[in-house]
C-alpha positions in Angstrom: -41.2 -20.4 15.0 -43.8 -18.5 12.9 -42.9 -18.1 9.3 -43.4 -15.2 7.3 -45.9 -15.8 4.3 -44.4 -13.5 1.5 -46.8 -11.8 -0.3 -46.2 -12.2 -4.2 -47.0 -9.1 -4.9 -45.8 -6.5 -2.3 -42.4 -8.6 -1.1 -40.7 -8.1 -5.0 -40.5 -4.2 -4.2 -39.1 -4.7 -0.7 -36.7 -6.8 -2.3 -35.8 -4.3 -5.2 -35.3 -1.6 -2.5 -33.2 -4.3 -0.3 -30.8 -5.5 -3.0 -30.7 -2.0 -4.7 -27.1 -0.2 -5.0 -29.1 2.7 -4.9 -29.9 2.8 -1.5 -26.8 4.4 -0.9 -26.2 7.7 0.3 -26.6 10.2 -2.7 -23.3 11.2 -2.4 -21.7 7.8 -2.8 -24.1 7.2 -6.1 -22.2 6.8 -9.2 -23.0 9.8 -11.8 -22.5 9.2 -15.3 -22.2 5.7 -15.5 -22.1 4.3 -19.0 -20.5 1.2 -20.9 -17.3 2.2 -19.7 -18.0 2.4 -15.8 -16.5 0.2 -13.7 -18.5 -3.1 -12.8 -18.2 -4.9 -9.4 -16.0 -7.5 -10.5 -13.4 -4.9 -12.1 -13.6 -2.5 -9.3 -12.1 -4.7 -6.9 -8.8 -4.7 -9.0 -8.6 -0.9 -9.0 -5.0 0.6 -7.2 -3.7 3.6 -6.6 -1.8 3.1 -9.9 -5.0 2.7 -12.0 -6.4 5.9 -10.9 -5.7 9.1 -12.3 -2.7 10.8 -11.2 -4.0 14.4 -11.3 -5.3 15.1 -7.9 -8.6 16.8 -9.1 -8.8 13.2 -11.6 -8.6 11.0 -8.8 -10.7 12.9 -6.1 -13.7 12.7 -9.4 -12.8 9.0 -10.2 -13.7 8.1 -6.6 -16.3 9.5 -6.3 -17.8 8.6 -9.9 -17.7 5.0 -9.1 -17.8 5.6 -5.1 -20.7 2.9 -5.1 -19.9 0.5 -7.5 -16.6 0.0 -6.4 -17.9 -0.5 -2.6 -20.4 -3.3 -3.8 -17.2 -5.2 -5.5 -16.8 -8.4 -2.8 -14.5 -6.9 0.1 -15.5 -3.2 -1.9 -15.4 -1.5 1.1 -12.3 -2.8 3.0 -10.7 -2.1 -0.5 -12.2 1.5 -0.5 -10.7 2.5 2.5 -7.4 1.1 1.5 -7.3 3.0 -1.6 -8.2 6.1 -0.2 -5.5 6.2 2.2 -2.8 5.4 0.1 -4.3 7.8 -2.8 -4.1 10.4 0.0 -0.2 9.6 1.0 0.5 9.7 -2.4 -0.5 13.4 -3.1 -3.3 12.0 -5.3 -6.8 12.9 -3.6 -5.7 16.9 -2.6 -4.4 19.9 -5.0 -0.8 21.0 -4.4 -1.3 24.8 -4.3 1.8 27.5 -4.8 0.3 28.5 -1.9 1.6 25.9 0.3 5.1 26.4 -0.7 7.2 23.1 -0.1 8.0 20.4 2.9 11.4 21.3 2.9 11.6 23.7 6.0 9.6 21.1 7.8 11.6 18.1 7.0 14.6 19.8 7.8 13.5 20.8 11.0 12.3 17.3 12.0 15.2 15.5 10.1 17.7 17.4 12.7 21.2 16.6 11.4 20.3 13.0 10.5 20.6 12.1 6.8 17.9 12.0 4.1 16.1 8.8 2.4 17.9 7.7 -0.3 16.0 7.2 -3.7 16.1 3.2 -3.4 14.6 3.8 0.3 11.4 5.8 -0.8 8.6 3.1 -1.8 6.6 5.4 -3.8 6.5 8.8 -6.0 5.5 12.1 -4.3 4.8 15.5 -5.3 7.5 17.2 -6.1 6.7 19.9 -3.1 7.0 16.7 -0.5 9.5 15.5 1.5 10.7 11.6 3.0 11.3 11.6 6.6 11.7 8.9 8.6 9.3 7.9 11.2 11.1 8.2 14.1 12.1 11.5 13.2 8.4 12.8 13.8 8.5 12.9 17.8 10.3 10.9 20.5 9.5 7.4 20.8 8.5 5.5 23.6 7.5 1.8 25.1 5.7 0.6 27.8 5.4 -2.0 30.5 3.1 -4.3 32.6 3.0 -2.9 36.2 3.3 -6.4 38.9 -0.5 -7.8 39.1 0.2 -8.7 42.6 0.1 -5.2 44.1 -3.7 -4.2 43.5 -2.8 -0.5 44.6 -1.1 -0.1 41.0 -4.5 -1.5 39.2 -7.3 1.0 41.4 -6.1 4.1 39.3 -7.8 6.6 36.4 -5.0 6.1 33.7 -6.2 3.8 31.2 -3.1 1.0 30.4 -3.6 0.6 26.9 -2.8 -2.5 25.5 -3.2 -4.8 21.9 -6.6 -5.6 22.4 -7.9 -1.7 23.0 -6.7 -0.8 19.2 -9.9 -1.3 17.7 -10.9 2.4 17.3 -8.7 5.7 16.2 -9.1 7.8 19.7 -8.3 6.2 22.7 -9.5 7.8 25.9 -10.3 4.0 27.7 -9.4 1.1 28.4 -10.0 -2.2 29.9 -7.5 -2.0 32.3 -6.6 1.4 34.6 -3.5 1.8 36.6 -2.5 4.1 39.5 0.1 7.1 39.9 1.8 4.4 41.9 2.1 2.4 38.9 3.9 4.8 36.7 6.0 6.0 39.2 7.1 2.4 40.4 6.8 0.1 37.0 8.4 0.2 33.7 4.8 1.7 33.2 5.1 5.3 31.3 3.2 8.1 31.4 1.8 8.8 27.7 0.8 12.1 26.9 -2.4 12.9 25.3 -2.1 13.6 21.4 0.4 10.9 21.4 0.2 8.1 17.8 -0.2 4.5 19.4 0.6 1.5 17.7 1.3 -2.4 18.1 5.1 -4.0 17.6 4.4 -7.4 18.8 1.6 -10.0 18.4 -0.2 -12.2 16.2 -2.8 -9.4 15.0 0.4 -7.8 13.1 -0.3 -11.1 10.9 -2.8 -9.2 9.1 -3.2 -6.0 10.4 -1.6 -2.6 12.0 -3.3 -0.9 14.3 -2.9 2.6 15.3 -4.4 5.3 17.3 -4.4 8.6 18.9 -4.6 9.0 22.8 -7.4 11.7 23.1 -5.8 11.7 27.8 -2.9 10.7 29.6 -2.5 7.4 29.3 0.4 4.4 29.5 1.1 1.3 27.4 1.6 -2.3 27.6 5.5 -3.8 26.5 3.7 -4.6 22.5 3.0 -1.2 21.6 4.9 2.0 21.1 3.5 5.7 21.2 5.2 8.8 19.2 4.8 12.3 21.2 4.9 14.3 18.1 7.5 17.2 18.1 5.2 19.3 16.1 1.3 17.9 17.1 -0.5 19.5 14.5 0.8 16.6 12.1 -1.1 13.7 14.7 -4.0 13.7 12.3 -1.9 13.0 9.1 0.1 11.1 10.3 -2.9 8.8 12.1 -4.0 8.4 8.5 -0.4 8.3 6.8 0.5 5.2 9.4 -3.3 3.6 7.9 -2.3 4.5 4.4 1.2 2.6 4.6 -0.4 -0.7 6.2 1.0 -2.8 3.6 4.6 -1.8 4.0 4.5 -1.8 7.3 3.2 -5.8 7.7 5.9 -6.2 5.1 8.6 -5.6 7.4 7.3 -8.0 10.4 8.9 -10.7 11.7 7.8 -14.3 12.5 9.3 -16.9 15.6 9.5 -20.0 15.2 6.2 -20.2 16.7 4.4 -17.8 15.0 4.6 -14.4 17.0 5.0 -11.4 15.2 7.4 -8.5 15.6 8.2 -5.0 14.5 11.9 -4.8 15.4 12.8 -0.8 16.2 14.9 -0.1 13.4 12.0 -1.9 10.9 9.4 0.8 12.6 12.0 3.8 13.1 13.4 3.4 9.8 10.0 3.2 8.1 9.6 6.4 5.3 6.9 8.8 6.3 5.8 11.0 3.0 5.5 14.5 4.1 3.4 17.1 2.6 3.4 21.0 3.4 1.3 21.4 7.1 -1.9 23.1 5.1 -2.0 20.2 2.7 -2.0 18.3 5.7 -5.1 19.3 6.7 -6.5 19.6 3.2 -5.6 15.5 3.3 -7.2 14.5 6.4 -10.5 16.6 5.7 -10.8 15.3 2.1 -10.0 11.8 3.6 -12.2 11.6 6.8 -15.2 13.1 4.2 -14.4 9.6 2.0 -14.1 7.7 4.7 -17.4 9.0 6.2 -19.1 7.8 2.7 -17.6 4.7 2.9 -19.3 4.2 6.8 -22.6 5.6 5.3 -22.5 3.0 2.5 -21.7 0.2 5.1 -24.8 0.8 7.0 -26.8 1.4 4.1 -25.2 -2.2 3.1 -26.4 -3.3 6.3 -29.6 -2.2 6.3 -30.1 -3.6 2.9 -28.7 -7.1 4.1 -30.8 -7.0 7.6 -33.7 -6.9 5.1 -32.7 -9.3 2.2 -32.1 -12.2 4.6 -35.9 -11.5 6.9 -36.8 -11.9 2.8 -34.9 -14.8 2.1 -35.6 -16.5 5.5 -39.3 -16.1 5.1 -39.7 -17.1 1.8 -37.6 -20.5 2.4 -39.2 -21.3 5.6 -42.8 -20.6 3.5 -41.1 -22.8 1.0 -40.6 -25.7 3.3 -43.7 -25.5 5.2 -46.4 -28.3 4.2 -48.6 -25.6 3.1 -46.6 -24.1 0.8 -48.4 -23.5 -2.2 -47.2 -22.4 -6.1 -47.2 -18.8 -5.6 -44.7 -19.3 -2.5 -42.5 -21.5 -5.1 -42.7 -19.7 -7.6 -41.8 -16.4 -6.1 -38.6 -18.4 -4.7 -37.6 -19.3 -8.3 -38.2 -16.0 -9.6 -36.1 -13.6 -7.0 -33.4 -17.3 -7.0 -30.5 -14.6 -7.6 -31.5 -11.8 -5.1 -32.2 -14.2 -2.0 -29.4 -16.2 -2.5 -26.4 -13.6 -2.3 -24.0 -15.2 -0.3 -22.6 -19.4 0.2 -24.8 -18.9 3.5 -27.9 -18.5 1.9 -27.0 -21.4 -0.6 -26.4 -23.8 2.1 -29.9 -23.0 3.2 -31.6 -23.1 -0.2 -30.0 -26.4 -0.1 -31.8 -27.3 3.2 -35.4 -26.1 1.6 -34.9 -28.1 -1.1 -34.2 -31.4 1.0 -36.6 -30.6 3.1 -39.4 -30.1 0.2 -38.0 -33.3 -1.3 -39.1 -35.5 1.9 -42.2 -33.6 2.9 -43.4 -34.3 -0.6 -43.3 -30.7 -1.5 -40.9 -30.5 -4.3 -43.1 -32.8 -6.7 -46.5 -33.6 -7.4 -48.2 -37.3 -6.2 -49.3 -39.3 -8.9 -52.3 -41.8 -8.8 -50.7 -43.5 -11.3 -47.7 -44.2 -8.6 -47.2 -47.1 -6.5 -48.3 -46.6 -2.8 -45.9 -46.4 -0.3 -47.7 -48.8 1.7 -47.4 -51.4 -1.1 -43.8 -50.8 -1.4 -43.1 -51.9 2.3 -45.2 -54.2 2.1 -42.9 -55.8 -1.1 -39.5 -55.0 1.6 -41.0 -56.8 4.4 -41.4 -60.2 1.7 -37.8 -59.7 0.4 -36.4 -59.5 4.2 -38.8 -62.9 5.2 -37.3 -64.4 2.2 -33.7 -63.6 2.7 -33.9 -64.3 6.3 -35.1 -68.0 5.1 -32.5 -68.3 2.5 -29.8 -67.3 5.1 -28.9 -64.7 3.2 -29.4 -62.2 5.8 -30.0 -62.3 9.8 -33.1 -62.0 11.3 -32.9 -58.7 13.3 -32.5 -59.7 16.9 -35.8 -57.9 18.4 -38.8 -56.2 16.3 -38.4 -52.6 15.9 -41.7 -50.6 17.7 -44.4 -49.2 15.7 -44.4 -45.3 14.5 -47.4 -44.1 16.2 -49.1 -40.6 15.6 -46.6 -38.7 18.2 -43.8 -39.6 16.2 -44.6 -37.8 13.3 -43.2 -34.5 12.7 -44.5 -33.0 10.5 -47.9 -34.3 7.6 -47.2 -36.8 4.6 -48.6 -36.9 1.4 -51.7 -39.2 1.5 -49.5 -42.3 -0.7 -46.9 -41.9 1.7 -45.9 -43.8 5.0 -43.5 -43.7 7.8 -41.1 -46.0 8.4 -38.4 -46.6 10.6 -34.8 -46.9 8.8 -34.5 -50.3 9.8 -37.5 -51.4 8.4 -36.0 -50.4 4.5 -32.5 -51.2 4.4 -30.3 -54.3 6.0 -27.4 -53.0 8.5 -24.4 -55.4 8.1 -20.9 -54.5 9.7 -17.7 -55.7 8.2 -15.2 -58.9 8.4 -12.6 -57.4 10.2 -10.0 -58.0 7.0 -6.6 -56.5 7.9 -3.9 -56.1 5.2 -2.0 -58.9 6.5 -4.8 -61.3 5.7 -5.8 -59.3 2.6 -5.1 -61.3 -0.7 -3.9 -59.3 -4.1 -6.9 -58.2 -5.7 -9.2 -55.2 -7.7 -11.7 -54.6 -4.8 -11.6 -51.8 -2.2 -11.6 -52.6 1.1 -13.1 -49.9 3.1 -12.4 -48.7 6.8 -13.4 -45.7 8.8 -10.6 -43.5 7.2 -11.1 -45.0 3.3 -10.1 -46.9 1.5 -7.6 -49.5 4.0 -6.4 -51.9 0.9 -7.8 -54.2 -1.9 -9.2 -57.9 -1.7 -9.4 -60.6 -4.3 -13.3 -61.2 -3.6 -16.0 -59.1 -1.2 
């Protein structure tokens, strides 16, 4: 490997630019910042309770501190989060007179079946909202696993969704495809497209809720669910108002004995969807998907940034190891410490560099005044022919074999020697003392797991 000799002069602004907030889009940039704007380490405590309840407030607060709060550690995730549930909340979009209420619409999807009690709604909503509950937004369906021994049901075109294809909002793939033949003879359902998607059953409900929206016809393994919506223009919110209400969802999973998690149906069915008039339904998913979008931009601006920082950082501590590292290189480590050491990765490799410098006699300058290493060996090799006289130690049973020029990897210091280990310390192995045949005493005896007991003498 060929390491990267930073240049003291022209690497510091390549490293400004890489660890620079401000290489975020401009939209995301914080405007007005002053004493009182949010820092990293407070942003990251911000909820949808410390924002500003007025929906103009809120929409202006985000994007005020937009960047600073996405640099907080976990910024982003935390971004996202508090977007969506800003958005279910009625806080991130204008309720216009315009819009007129969500009654007519609630009414129509409620049917005949009672409304959510006060003690059943989890939050506040504007007062032209309405609480349904989510299985009064469509019919509700499940899937199944067509037999793997007929391969005529797995040669088809309709992709059989399952846990592992939630990683993305649309759906029109899978891993796995099944045949007409399938639906028709399987507990296999056809799906249609525009239908919400999400998982009941498995360990990623530990930690996370994943829904989507079918973009074609598609079916479902036996841990998911889909939603064919009785009125589709409400997919899109409701995509986002399923996001939004993560943490209430995983709240209502269940846990076997051995740790599989479940929605049960009435946890899911029962669970209170906040419903706004349709056009602020689409006011709330443009205003979100624009946030969102700034919060992607600022990710791979973060990325970018990163890719850059550690080429820096790896560079300048593999020039720091290397035996021709010189002051500049050192000092140009010491100086930018902060900016190239970001994360506990890049510690654990500072701390590398700096073991490595210590035995490549990098990290301190060679004195004339010091003893040779050859002189200290040569004062071991005396104190082993003495011991081994005295009895005090055993002779080793064959001679170790010279370090020849081959063996060295990398250049010493010209005081400096090699040596094998062997040659500078005495390897002894225990008595073998158990605790029966230990007798009461202060000193630790020591075993492969510890500390085994205490002894009355070594």
């Amino acid at each position: 490997m060929t390491a990267v000799k930073p240049s003291p002069t022209a690497v510091p602004n390549r490293l400004d630019r890489a660890t620079s907030p401000s290489a975020a889009p401009a939209l995301a940039r914080p405007t007005a910042v002053s004493a009182t704007s949010l820092s990293p380490a407070s942003a990251i405590s911000v909820s949808p309770t410390s924002a500003p309840s007025d929906p103009s407030e809120a929409s202006a607060f985000l994007l005020r501190h937009f960047a600073r709060l996405a640099e907080a550690p976990g910024g982003l995730a935390k971004l996202r989060a508090l977007i969506l549930h800003l958005a279910i909340e009625g806080k991130l979009t204008e309720q216009l007179p315009a819009d007129g209420t969500a009654e007519g619409l609630a009414a129509e999807l409620r049917g005949k079946k009672p409304k959510l009690e006060a003690e059943e709604q989890p939050f506040s909503i504007p007062s032209s909202w309405r609480w349904i509950r989510l299985e009064q937004l469509g019919a509700i369906t499940g899937g199944g696993t067509p037999s793997k021994s007929n391969s005529e049901y797995w040669i088809g075109s309709i992709p059989w969704i399952s846990p592992k294809d939630m990683k993305r909002e649309y759906l029109d793939k899978a891993q796995l495809s099944i045949s007409e033949t399938a639906l028709a003879e399987s507990a296999a359902k056809s799906i249609p497209s525009g239908s919400l998607l999400f998982v009941v059953r498995g360990m990623i409900l530990a930690h996370s809720f994943p829904v989507a929206l079918t973009r074609v016809r598609s079916a479902i393994n036996q841990d998911m669910k889909a939603i064919t919506f009785t009125r589709p223009e409400m997919a899109e919110y409701v995509l986002r108002c399923l996001k939004g209400l993560k943490s209430e969802v995983l709240s209502r999973v269940l846990r076997s004995s051995h740790g599989t998690c479940r929605l049960e149906h009435t946890a899911y069915a029962n669970l209170p969807i906040p419903l706004p008039p349709l056009a602020e339904q689409r006011r709330i998913v443009a205003k979100v998907t624009e946030l969102i979008g700034l919060c992607d931009a600022l990710e791979a601006a973060q990325q970018e940034r990163e890719a850059v920082r550690t080429h820096l950082r790896t560079s300048a501590l593999h020039q720091l190891a290397s035996p021709d590292s010189d002051s500049k290189s050192g000092a140009f480590v010491l100086k930018n410490l902060a900016r190239l050491t970001a994360s506990p990765e890049d510690l654990t490799l500072l701390r590398d560099s700096i073991c490595r410098l210590a035995i490549q006699g990098n990290l301190v300058p060679q004195s004339k005044k010091d003893e040779s290493a050859a002189a200290l060996l040569g004062r071991i090799e005396k104190w082993n022919q003495r011991e081994i006289e005295a009895g005090t130690i055993r002779a080793p049973r064959k001679d170790l074999r010279a370090i020849g020029n081959d063996d060295h990897p990398y250049q010493l210091p010209n005081a400096w020697e090699w040596a094998r280990l062997g040659e500078i310390i005495y390897i002894r192995s225990g008595d073998g003392l158990t605790k029966e045949n230990m007798a009461t005493g202060n000193i630790p005896v020591l075993g492969g797991n510890g500390i085994n007991g205490y002894n009355n003498k070594p």
